[in-house]
N, C-alpha and C positions, 0 to 999 in steps of 0.2 A: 219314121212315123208308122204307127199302125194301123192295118187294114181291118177293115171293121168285116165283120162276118153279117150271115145273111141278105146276103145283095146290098147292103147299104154301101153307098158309095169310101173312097177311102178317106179317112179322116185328114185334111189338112191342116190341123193346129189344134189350140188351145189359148182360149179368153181366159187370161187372168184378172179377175175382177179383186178390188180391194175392201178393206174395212166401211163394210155399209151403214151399222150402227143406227138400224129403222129408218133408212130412208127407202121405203120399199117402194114409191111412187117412181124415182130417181133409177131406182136399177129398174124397173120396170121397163124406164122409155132409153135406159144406157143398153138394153138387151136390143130392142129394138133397132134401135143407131147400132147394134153389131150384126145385126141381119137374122136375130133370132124371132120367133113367130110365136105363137099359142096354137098349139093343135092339143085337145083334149083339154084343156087347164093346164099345161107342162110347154115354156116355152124350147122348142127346140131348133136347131139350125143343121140344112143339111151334112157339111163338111167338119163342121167345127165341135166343140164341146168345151163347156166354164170347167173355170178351175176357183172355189171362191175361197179366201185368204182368209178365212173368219172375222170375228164382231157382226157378225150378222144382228145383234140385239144392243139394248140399251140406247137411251138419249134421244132416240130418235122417233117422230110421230107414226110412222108405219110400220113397227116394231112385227107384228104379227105378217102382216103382209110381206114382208122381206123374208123372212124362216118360210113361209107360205109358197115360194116362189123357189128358192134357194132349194129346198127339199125334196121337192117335186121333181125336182131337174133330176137332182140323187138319186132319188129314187127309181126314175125314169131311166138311167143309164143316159143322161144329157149331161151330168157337170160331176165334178169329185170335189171335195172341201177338206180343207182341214182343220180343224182347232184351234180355235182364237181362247186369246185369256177371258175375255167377257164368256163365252159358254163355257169355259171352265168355273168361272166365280159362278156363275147360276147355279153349276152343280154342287158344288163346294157348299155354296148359300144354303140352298135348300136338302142340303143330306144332314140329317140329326148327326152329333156329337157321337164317337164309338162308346160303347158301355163301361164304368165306370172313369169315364172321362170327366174333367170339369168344363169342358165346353157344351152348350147345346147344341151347338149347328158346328159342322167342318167351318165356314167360314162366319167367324160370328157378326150378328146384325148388332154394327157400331154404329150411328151417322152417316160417316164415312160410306161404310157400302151397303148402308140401306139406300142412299140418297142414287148410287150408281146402278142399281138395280132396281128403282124408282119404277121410272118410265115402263120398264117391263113390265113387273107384276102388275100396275095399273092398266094397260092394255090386253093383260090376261085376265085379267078379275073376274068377269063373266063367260069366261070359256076354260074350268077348271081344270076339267077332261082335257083338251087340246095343250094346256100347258104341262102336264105330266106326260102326255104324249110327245112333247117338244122334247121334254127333259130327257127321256130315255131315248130319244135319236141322238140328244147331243152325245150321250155318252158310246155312240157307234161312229161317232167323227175322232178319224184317226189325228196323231198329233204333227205327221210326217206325211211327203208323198214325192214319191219318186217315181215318174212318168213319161218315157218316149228321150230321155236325155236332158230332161228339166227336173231339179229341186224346188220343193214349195214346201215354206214354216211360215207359220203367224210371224214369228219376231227374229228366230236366229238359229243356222247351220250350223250345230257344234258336231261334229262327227261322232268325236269320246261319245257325247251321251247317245244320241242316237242310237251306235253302236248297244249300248248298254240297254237303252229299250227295246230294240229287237231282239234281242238274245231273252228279253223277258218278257215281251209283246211282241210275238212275231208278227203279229196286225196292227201295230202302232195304236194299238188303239187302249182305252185307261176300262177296267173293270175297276168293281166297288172295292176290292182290297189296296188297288192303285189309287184309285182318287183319296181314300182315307188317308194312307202313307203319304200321299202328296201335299198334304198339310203341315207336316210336321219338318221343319225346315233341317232338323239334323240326320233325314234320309236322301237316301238314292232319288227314287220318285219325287220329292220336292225338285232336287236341285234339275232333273231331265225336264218338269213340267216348267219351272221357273225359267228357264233358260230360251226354251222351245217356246213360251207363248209369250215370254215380259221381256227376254233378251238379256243382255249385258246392263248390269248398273251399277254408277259407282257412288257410294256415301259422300256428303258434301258434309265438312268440318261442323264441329259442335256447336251450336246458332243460331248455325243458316240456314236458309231453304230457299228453297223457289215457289214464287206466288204466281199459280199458271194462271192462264185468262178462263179457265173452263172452273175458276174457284176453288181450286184444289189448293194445298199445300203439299209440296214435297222436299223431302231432304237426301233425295238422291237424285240425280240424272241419267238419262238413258245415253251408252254407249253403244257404237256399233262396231263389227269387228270384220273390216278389212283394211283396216290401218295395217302395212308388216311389220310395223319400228315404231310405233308411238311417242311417244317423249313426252305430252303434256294433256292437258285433259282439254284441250281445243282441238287436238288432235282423232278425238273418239266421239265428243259428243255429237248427238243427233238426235234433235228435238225442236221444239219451234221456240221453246223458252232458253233466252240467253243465260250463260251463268253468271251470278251477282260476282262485281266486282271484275277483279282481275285474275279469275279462276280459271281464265283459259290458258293463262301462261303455267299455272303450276304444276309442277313435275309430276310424272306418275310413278308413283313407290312400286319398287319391284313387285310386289304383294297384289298391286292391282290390275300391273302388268300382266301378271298370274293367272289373274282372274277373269281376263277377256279372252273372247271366243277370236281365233283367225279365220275366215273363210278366204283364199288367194285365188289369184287372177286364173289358174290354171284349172280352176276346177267347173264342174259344167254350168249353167247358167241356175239361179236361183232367184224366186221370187218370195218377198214378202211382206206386209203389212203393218201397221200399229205403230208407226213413229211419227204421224200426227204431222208432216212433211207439208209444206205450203207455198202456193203459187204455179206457175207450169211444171208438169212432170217431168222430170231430168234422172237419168241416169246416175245413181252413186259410185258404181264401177262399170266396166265393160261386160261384166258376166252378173250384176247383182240390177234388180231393178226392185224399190217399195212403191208400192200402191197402193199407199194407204195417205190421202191427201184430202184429211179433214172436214171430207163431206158430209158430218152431221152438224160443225159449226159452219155452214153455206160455202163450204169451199167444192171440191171436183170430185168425184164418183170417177174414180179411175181403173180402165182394164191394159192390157198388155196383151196386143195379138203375136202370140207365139205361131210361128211356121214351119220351126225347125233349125233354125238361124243357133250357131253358139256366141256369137259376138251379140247382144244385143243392141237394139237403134231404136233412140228415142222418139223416130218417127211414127215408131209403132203403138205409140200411146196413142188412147181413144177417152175422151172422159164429159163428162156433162157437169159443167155444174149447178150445184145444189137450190134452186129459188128456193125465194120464202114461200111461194106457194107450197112447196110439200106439204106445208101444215093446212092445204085447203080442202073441200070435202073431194073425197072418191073422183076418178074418173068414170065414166060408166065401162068402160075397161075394164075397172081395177073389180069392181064388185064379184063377180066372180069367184075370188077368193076367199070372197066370206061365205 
């Protein structure tokens, strides 16, 4: 572990905090239950420092206040983040189409991800400034982070690409010629962005789909990748929506076998987010833990106190869950941050 400079005492760990997705009332009092304080506006804790797994936006009623808090800590030299796919689609959303393109926007406003980026812009609406201000921090949140003997990605550890973004971003982090090229799915930069912040997915037969509970329609499923032998696609999936039918037994075609990411048991411990996981927090492998457990549909706002430990233990979850109060006015706490 590293020793912090300037008399500060030495650091013991790191709070991995998960997909907050505006519940910023919720991390607010989850920071607190970790023994973090407000000194100046910037919650901080003597020994420790967050590590937050991104979606800090979207769906959620405290949308502004979560980035508010989250930021501050960054900024402050209190927490590190990395890049979740929701501040990637912000960016994506809101950057115009390259010159003679036939797109307007990198990510075009369809229904679909107008309706997902809803919530946001409508809690920016009258703070215009502050939302382009948002925007151009997101684009300084690296997509990777490797720290004291711990791995952290939004959605998934593929070395290859990694690899290939550091030899091209040795700061993990996307400039404007990266985010452009990461639209276009028959590049480099798509397939490292896709990978790193959506994970492993595999197409579901000509159809079908899945009709999630958040009203989506999908015709893929989320894989995760520390299966070492897969054989069938109940073997990978990992999601809260079961597959229709009898789609767990069917085989997985070499091709798609292919196409998933390995992370194994030997490698150092990794944390990450976005697969929307439900009920108590439990361990997926011994060296893999997701903290990301649906806390803007009323489920748990989940951290992970790291100490130094390579075996992790699910004792070390700390989580709140979500009341419907979130949606009620301000704490006199919370005002502050407006």
């Amino acid at each position: 572990m590293q020793r912090e400079t300037q008399g500060r005492p030495q650091l013991e760990g790191y709070d991995l905090i998960g997909d907050v997705h505006g519940c910023g009332a919720t991390l607010a009092a989850l920071l607190e239950k970790l023994g973090y304080h407000q000194r100046s506006g910037v919650y901080r804790h003597p020994h420790r420092k967050v590590i937050f797994l991104g979606d800090l936006i979207d769906r959620g009623p405290r949308i502004r206040l979560a980035v508010t808090i989250a930021r501050r800590m960054v900024e402050q030299g209190e927490a590190y983040i990395v890049m979740g796919n929701h501040e990637y689609n912000a960016l994506a959303y809101t950057h115009p189409g390259p010159a003679g393109s036939h797109k307007r926007w990198l990510r075009e406003h369809t229904p679909r991800h107008n309706r997902i980026i809803q919530d946001t812009l409508e809690q920016y609406r009258d703070y215009t400034n502050e939302w382009e201000d948002t925007l151009a921090w997101f684009k300084t949140i690296p997509l990777c982070l490797e720290v004291d003997g711990i791995r952290v990605v939004h959605a998934c550890w593929d070395q290859k690409l990694i690899d290939e973004l550091k030899q091209r971003r040795p700061d993990q982090c996307m400039d404007t010629e990266f985010l452009v090229e990461s639209t276009d799915p028959t590049t480099q930069a798509y397939q490292i962005l896709d990978r790193l912040t959506r994970g492993p997915h595999v197409s579901l037969p000509e159809g079908i789909a899945i009709h999630s509970g958040d009203g989506f329609t999908r015709k893929s499923f989320r894989a995760h990748f520390w299966a070492q032998d897969p054989q069938q696609w109940g073997d990978v999936v990992f999601q809260p929506d079961n597959l229709p039918g009898d789609l767990e037994t069917r085989e997985l075609t070499a091709e798609e076998r292919q196409q998933l990411s390995y992370y194994g048991p030997e490698q150092p411990p990794l944390f990450i987010g976005h697969y929307w996981c439900e009920g108590i927090p439990s361990l997926p492998a011994g060296n893999i833990a997701c903290l990301d457990y649906s806390a803007v549909k009323y489920g748990r706002l989940v951290a992970y106190r790291w100490s130094g430990e390579t075996t992790l233990n699910a004792d070390h979850f700390v989580w709140i869950k979500v009341p419907k109060e979130e949606r009620a006015l301000p704490k006199p706490w919370e005002i502050d941050f407006d």
